[in-house]
VEXDREN-2710 file (C-alpha; in Angstrom, 1 decimal):
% VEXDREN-2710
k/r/px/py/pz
1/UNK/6.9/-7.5/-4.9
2/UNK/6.2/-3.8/-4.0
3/UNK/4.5/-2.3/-1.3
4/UNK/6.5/-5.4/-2.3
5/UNK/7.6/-9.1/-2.2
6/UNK/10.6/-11.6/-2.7
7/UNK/10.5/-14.9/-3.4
8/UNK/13.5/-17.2/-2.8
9/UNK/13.8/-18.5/-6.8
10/UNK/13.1/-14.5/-7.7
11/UNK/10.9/-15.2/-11.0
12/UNK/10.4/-11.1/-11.4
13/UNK/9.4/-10.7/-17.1
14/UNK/11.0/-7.2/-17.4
15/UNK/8.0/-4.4/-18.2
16/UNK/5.5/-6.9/-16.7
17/UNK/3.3/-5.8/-13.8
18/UNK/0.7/-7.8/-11.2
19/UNK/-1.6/-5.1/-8.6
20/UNK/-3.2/-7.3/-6.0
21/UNK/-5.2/-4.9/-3.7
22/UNK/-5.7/-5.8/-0.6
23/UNK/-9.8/-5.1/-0.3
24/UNK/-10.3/-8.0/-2.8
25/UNK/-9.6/-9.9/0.7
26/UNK/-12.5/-8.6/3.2
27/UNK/-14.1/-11.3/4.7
28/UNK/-17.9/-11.6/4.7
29/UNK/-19.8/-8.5/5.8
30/UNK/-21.4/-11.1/8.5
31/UNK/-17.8/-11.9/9.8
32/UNK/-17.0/-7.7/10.1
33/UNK/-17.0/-6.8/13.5
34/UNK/-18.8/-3.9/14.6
35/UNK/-17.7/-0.6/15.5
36/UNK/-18.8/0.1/19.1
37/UNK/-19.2/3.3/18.9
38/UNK/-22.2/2.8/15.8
39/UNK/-22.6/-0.6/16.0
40/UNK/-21.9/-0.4/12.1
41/UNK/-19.8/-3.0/10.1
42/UNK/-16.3/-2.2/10.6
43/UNK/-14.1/-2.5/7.0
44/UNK/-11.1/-0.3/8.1
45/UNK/-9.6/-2.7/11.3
46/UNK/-6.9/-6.0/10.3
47/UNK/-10.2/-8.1/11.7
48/UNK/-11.9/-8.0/8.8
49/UNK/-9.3/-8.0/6.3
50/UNK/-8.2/-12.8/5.3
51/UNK/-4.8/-12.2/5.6
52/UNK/-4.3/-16.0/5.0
53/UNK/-6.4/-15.8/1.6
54/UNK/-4.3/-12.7/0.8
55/UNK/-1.0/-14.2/1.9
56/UNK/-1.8/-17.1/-0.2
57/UNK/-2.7/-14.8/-3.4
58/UNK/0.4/-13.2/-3.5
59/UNK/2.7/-16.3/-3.1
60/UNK/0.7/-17.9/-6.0
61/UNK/0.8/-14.5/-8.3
62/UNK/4.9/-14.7/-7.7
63/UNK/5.4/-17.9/-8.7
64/UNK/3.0/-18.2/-11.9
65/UNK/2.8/-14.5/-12.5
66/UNK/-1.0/-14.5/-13.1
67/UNK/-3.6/-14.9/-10.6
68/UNK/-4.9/-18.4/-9.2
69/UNK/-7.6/-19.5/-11.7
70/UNK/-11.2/-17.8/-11.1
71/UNK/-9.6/-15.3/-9.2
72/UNK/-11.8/-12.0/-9.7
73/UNK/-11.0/-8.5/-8.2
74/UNK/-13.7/-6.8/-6.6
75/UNK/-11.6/-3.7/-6.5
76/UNK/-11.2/-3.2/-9.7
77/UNK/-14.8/-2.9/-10.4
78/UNK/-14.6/0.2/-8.1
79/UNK/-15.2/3.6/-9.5
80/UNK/-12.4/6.2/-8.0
81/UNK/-13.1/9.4/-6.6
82/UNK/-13.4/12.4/-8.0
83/UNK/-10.6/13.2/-10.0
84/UNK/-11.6/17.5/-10.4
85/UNK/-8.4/18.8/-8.7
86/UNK/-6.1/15.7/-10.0
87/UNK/-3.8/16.8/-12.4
88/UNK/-2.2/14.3/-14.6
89/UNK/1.2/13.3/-14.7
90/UNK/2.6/13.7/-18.3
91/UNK/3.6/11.2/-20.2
92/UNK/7.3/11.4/-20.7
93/UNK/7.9/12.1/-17.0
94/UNK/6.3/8.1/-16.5
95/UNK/8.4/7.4/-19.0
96/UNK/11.9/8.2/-17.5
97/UNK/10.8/7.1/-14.3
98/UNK/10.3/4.1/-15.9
99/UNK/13.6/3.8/-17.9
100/UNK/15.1/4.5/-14.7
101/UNK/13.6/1.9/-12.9
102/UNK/14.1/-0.8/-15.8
103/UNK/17.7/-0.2/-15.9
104/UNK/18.5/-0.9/-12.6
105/UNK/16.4/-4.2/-13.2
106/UNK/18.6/-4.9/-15.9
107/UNK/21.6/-4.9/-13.6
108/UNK/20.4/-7.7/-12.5
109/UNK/21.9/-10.5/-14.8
110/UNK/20.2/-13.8/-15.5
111/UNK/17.1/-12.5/-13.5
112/UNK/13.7/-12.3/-15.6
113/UNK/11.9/-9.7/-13.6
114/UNK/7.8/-9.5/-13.0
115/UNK/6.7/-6.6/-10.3
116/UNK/3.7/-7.2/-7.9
117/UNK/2.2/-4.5/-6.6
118/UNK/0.7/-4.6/-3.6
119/UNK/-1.6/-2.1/-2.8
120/UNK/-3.3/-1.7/1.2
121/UNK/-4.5/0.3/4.0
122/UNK/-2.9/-1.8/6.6
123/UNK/-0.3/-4.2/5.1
124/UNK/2.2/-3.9/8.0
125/UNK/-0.2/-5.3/10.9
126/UNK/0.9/-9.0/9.7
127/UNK/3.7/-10.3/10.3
128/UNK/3.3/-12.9/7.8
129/UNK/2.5/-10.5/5.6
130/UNK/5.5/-8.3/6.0
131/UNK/7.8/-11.1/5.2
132/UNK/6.5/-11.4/2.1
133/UNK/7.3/-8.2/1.0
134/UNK/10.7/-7.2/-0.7
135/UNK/10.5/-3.3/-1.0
136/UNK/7.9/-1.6/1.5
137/UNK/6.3/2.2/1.5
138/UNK/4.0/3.6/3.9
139/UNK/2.4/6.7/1.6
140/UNK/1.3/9.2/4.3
141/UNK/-1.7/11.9/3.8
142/UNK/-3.2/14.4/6.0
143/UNK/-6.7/13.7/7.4
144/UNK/-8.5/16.1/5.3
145/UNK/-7.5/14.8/2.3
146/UNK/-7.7/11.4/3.5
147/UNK/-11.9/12.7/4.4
148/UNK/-11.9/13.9/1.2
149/UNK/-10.7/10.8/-0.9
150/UNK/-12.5/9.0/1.0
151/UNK/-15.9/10.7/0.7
152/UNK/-15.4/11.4/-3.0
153/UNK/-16.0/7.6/-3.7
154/UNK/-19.4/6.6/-4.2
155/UNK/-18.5/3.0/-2.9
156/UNK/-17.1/-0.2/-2.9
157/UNK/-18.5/-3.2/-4.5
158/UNK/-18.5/-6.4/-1.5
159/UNK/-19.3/-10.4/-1.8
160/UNK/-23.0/-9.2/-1.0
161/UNK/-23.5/-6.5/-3.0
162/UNK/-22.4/-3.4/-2.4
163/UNK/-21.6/-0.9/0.5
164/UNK/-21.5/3.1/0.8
165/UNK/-20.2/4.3/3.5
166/UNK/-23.4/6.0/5.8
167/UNK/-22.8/10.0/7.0
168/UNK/-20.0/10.2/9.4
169/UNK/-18.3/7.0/8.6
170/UNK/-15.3/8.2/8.3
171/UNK/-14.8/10.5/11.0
172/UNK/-16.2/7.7/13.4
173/UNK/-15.0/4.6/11.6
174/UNK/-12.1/5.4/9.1
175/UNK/-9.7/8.3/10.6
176/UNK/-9.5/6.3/14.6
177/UNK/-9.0/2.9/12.6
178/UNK/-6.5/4.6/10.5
179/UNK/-4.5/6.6/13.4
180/UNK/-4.7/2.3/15.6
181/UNK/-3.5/0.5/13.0
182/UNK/-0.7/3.1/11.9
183/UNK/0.5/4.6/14.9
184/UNK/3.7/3.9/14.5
185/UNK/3.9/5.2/11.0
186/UNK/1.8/8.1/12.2
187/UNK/4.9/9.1/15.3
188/UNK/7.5/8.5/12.1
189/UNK/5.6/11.2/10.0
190/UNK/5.3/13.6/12.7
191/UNK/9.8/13.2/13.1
192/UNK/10.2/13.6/9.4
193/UNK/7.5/16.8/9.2
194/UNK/10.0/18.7/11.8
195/UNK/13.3/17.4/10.3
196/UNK/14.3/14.8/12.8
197/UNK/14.6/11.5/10.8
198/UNK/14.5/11.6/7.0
199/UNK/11.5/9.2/6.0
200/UNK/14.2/6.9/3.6
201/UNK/14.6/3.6/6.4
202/UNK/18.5/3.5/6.9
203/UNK/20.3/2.1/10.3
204/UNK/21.1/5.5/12.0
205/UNK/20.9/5.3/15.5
206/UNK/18.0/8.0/15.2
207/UNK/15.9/5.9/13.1
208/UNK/16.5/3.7/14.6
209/UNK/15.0/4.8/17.7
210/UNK/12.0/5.7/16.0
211/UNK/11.3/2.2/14.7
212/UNK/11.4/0.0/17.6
213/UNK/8.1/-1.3/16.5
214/UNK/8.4/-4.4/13.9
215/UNK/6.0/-2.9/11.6
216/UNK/8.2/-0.2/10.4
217/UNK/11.2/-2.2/9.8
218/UNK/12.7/-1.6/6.5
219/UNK/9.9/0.8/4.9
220/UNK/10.3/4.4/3.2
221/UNK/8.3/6.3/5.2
222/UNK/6.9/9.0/2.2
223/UNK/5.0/12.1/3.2
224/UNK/2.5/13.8/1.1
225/UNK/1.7/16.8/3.6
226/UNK/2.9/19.2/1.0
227/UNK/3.8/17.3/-1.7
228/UNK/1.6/16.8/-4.9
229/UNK/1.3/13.5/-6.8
230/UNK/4.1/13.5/-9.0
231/UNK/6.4/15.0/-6.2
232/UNK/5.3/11.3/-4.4
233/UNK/5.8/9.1/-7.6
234/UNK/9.2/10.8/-8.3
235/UNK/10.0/10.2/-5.0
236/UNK/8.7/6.5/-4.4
237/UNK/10.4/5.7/-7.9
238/UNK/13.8/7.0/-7.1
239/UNK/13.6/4.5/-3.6
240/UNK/12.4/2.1/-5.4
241/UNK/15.3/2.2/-7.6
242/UNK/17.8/2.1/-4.6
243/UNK/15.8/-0.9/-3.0
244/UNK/16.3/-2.8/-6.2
245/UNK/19.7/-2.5/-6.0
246/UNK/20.2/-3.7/-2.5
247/UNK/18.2/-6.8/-3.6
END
């Protein structure tokens, strides 16, 4: 699994993929706590995230490669934000990164192969969590194009209904959440900006200063601060190639 998970057996059918997001797993907006600066609901803390339920999910998807019957993903239903200054990625660039990736899944012999993706905001936070992951990334962004992401989306469908985030949410709610919950990964980003640790996790006595804290055991640290889109998926597939091979 990739953000991403192993399971013992390792029943991974090559070219077949499962995203499980993680906001499919809020809990009730009754249940969110409240920020106490606004006393609004707060959806970006690990309090109002069912790890458990999530947990659960994922160790179902891996062993039956599907999702638990009557599973449905909120998430998807989402609209994404603007995409005006995107720029696509073309086609026979996926490709070979692709290829690549499939071919060092074939060196795997007498392993049938099935990836689940795990997508989140703040996977690392659980330990139980964490050890179900196989290969882990930690995408970083600055915080204006996190505000801007994250105002471009017109909102996210919930159990209730549906919820747009109110002026100021994320300035108040979202960005001192984000820099919490990700502070060590935050510290990491700033060392790899100036040069002093490559983001790729590896046992030098450097990094492995900077990752006394559990949460960043064993995951690529990839900055985006200058990078554009298909600089990070080049980059996240040509780790994810080496972590396959160490599996």
């Amino acid at each position: 699994m990739i953000s991403t998970s192993q399971n013992n057996t390792r029943v991974i059918t090559i070219g077949l993929s499962t995203i499980v997001h993680q906001d499919d797993f809020y809990k009730p907006e009754n249940q969110l706590p409240l920020d106490p600066k606004t006393g609004l609901a707060n959806w970006d803390c690990p309090e109002a995230i069912d790890f458990q339920s999530l947990i659960n999910t994922l160790h179902y998807v891996k062993e039956h490669g599907v999702f638990p019957e009557g599973f449905d993903s909120l998430e998807d239903k989402n609209p994404v934000g603007s995409k005006e200054n995107s720029t696509p990625i073309p086609q026979e660039v996926l490709d070979s990164l692709r290829e690549k990736i499939m071919a060092e899944v074939a060196n795997h012999q007498g392993i049938t192969t099935k990836f689940v993706i795990l997508d989140g905001f703040i996977l690392y936070v659980n330990e139980q969590l964490r050890e179900t992951i196989d290969v882990k990334f930690f995408l970083t962004a600055p915080y204006q194009v996190l505000k801007e992401r994250r105002e471009s989306r017109k909102g996210y469908a919930t159990l209730e209904g549906y919820w747009v985030d109110p002026p100021g949410y994320f300035d108040d709610v979202v960005w001192p959440n984000y820099l919490t919950y990700n502070d060590p990964f935050s510290k990491l980003a700033d060392a790899i900006e100036i040069g002093q640790v490559a983001g790729m996790y590896s046992t030098t006595e450097t990094t492995i200063a900077l990752r006394t804290d559990p949460m960043t055991q064993k995951v690529d640290v990839v900055s985006s601060s200058k990078a554009t889109i298909h600089d990070m998926v080049e980059s996240v597939s040509s780790l994810l190639s080496k972590r396959l091979s160490e599996l």
